[in-house]
N, C-alpha and C positions, 0 to 999 in steps of 0.2 A: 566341614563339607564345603567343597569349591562350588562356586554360585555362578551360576551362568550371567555375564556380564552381557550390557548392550551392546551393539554391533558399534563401533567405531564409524563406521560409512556417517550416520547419522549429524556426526558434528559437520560433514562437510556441506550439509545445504546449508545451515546458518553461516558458516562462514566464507561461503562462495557469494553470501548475497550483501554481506556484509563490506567483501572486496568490492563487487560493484556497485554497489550504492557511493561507498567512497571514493572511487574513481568516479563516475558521475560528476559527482561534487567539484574534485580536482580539475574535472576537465572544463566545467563552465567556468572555474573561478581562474584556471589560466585564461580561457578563450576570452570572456568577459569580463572577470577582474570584479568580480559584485562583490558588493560591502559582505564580512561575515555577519552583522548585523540582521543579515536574512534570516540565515540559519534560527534567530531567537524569534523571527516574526512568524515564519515558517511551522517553529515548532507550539508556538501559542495555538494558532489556526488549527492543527493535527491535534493538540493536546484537549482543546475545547471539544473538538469536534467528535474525538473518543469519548469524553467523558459525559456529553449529550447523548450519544448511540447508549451508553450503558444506562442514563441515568433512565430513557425511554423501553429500554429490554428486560431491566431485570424486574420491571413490578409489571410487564404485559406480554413477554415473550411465551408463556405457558397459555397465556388466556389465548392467542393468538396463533398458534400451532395447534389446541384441542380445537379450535373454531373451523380455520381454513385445512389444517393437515399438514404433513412434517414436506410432502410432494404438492405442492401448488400452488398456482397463480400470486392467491391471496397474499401468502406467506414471500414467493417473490416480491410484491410489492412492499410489502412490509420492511424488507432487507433495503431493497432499493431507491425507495426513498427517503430511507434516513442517509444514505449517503449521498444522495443529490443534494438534499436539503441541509444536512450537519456538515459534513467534508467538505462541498464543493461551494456551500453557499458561504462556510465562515472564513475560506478560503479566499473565496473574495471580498467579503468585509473587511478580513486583516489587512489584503493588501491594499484594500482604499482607502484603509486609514493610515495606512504608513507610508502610499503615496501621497495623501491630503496633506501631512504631518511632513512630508520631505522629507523625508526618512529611507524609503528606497525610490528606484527608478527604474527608467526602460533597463538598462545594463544590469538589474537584477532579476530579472523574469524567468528566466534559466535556472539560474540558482534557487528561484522562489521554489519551482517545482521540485527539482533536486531536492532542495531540503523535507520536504513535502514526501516525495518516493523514502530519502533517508530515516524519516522518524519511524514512518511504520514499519518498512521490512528490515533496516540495519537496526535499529533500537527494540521496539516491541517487539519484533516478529522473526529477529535473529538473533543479536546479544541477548536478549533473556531466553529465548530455546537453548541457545549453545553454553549457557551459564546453569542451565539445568541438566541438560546431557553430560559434562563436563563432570560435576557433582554425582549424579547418577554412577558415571563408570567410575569415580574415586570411591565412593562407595561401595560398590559392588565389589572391587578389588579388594576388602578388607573381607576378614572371616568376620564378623560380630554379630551380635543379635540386630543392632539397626540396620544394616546391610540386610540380615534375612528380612528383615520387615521393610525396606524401600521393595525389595525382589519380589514380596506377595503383591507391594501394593500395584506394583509395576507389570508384572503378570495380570491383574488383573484388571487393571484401567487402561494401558496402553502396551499390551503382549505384542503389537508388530515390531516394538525398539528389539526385541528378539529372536526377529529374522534372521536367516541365513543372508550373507552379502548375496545372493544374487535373487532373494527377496526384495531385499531393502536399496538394491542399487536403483530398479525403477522407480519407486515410492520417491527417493531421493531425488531423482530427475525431474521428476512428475513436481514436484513439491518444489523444486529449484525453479522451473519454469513457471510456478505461478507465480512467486514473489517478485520473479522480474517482468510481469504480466501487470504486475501491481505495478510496480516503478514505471514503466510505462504510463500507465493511467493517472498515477499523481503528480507527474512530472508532465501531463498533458493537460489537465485541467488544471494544477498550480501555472504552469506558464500563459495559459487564454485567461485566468482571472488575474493574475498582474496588469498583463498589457489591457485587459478591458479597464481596469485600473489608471494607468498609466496616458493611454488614449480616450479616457472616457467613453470609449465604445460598450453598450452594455453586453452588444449581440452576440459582441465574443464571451461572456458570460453566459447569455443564454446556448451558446456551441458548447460551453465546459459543462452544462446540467445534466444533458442527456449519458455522459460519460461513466455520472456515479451510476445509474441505472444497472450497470453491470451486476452488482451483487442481486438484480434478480434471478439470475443463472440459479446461484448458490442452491437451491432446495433439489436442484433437478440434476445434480452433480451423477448422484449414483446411479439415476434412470439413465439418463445416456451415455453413462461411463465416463468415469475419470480420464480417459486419456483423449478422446473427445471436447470434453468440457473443457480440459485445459487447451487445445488446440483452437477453441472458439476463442476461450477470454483472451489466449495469446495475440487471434489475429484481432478482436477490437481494439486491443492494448496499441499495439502499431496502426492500425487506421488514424487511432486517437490520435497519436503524437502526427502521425499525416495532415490529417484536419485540419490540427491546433496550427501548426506549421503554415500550410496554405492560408488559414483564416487570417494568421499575423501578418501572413507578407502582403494581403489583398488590404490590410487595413492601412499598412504601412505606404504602400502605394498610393491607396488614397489621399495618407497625412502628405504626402510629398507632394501631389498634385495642386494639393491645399493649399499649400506654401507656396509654392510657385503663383498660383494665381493671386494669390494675398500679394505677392511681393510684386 
């Protein structure tokens, strides 16, 4: 018996996010020419900074959801402060200490964040989705008894992968634009803690905190609709890099007035 395989649409949001993550990359490392060296400080910072959110979720995430509710406040804050506090504050540890250490500089603050958007939506949140999908329809394509048993399990944990395409084309969209929503936001707060780094300005530090705050959203995704919710996070996403943006060059004007009068 022929097995209804997964919709194909599905591999293209992991690897549309994957393109742009790595153009990203490409375009700060022509524009600015920053050390690759980033990429490994970058991914320290991300890599801590997941393994903190989990080490904190998985022995309190049940206690804390029967307490405040799967819909509120509580539970927003719960979400949002592990990422102001883990993502964006070891974010800026890493890069004060790899600027203390001289190890990076101003001309890597671009890239910082870039690496920063690349680990979580091109690595975690797209090469292993699309490494699973991938696997999924080779599977599915065989007649075997493991094929029928991925099918049950798939049907039953994750039955939208077998949508019709004009199911799963929004779902796709919808899902494409948050990871670039994402990359936005880590390439907003990774670039304001470099330069708070770099300048010893802390304040652009305290500009990148209110940033993680976003994953308070998260609990109220379904109350106000997904295509809404993502329309929000998308426009904080671009205010961020706005901010972040204005906040460096007000800083930067002032380093130079600095200097001027020094001199």
């Amino acid at each position: 018996m022929h097995l209804q395989n997964i919709d194909p649409v599905f591999m293209l949001q992991p690897a549309v996010v994957i393109v742009a993550c790595t153009l990203l990359l490409v375009y700060w490392h022509r524009r600015r020419g920053f050390d690759l060296v980033v990429l490994a400080y970058s991914f320290v910072a991300y890599a801590v900074a997941i393994g903190l959110k989990y080490a904190v979720q998985l022995p309190t995430i049940d206690a804390v959801t029967n307490y405040f509710g799967q819909r509120s406040a509580g539970l927003g804050i719960y979400y949002g402060a592990q990422t102001v506090f883990f993502e964006v504050g070891m974010a800026y540890l890493v890069a004060s200490y790899a600027v203390r250490k001289g190890k990076l500089g101003v001309k890597d603050a671009e890239g910082y964040g870039a690496g920063l958007a690349f680990w979580e939506n091109a690595v975690l949140l797209g090469a292993l989705p699309l490494v699973n999908y991938l696997a999924y329809y080779a599977i599915l394509s065989t007649d075997t008894s493991f094929a029928q048993t991925v099918y049950n399990l798939l049907s039953q944990n994750s039955p939208g992968l077998f949508d019709p395409m004009s199911q799963a084309l929004p779902s796709v969209a919808l899902g494409t634009l948050e990871r670039i929503s994402s990359m936005l936001l880590h390439f907003a707060w990774g670039y304001l803690c470099m330069m708070a780094a770099v300048y010893s300005r802390r304040r652009l530090f305290v500009i990148a905190l209110p940033m993680g705050f976003v994953d308070f959203l998260v609990p109220f995704a379904s109350t106000i609709g997904v295509v809404v919710f993502e329309g929000i996070v998308f426009t904080i996403g671009v205010v961020a890099v706005f901010v972040a943006w204005q906040a460096v060059k007000d800083v930067r004007s002032d380093a130079e007035r600095s200097s001027l009068h020094s001199g």
